[in-house]
C-alpha positions as CSV (number, residue, x, y, z in Angstrom):
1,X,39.5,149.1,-76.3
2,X,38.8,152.1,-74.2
3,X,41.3,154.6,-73.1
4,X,39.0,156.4,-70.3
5,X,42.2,155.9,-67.7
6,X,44.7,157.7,-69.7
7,X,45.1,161.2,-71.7
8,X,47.6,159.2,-74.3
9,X,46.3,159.3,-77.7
10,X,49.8,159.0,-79.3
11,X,53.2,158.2,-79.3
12,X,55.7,160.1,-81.6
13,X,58.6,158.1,-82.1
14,X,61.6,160.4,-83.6
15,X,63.5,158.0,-86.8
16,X,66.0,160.5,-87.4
17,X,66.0,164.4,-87.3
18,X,63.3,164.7,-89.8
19,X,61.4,161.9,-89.4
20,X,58.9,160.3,-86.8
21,X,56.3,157.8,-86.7
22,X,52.8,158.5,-85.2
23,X,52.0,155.4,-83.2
24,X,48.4,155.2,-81.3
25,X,49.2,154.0,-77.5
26,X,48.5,150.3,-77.7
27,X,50.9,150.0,-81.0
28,X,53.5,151.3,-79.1
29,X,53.0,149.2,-75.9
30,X,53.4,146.4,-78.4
31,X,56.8,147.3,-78.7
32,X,59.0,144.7,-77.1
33,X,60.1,146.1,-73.1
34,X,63.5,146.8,-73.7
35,X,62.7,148.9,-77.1
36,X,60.4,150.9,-75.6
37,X,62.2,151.7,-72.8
38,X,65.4,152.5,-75.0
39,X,63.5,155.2,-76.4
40,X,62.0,156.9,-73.3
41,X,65.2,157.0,-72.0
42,X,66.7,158.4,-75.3
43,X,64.1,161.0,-75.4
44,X,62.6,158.9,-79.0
45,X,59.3,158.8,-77.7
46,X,57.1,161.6,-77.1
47,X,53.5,161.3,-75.8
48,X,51.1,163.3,-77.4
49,X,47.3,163.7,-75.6
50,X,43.8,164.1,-77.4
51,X,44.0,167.5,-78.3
52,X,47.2,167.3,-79.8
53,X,49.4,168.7,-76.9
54,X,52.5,167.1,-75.6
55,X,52.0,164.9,-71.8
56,X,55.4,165.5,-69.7
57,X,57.2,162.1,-69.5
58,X,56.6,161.6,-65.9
59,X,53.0,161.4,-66.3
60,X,53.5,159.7,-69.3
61,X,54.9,157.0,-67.3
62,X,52.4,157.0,-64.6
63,X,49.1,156.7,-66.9
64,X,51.1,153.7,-68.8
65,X,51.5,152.3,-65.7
66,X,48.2,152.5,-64.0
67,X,46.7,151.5,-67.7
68,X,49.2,148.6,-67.7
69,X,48.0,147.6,-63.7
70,X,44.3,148.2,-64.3
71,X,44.1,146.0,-67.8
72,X,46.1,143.2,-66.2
73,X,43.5,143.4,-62.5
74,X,41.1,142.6,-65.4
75,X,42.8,140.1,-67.1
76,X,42.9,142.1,-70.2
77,X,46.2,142.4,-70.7
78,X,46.5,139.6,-73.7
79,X,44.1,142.0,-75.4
80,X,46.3,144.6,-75.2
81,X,49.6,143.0,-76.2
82,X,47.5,141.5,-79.0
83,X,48.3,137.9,-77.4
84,X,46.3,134.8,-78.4
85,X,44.7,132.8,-75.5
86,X,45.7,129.6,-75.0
87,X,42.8,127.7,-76.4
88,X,41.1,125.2,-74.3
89,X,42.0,121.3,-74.7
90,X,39.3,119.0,-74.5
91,X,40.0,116.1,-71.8
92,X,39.9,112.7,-72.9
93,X,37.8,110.3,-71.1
94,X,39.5,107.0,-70.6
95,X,37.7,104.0,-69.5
């Protein structure tokens, strides 16, 4: 999926003092609501750009945000949270 409305790359979630896990951005928007926003707010998450650098949290935020707004105007969002469609039950004519 592209990532042309956002600078995220990466996520870098911190385990423990020595150890984090490199998550690309739709991995860690997987991440159930409430977990995700546990470790913003516990300074676990860092969000790391194309070339490496680290994004401030704010805008951080705001590029997950508009991503999150501009996948759902398109009805993309099941893609995104790797959700299956409902599929499509065939009617039964009755005579």
């Amino acid at each position: 999926m592209e990532l042309n409305c956002t600078k995220i790359a990466h996520v870098s979630i911190k385990k423990s003092h020595t150890d984090y896990e490199i998550l690309d951005l739709f991995q860690f928007l997987r991440i159930d609501l409430a977990q995700r926003t546990k470790m913003i707010l516990q300074r676990q998450a860092e969000f790391i750009d194309y070339d490496g650098e680290m994004i401030p949290l704010g805008v951080a935020i705001k590029e997950i945000t508009l991503l999150i707004s501009k996948l759902k105007e398109e009805g993309r969002i099941g893609e995104l949270l790797g959700e299956k469609r409902p599929e499509k039950k065939e009617e039964l004519e009755v005579s």
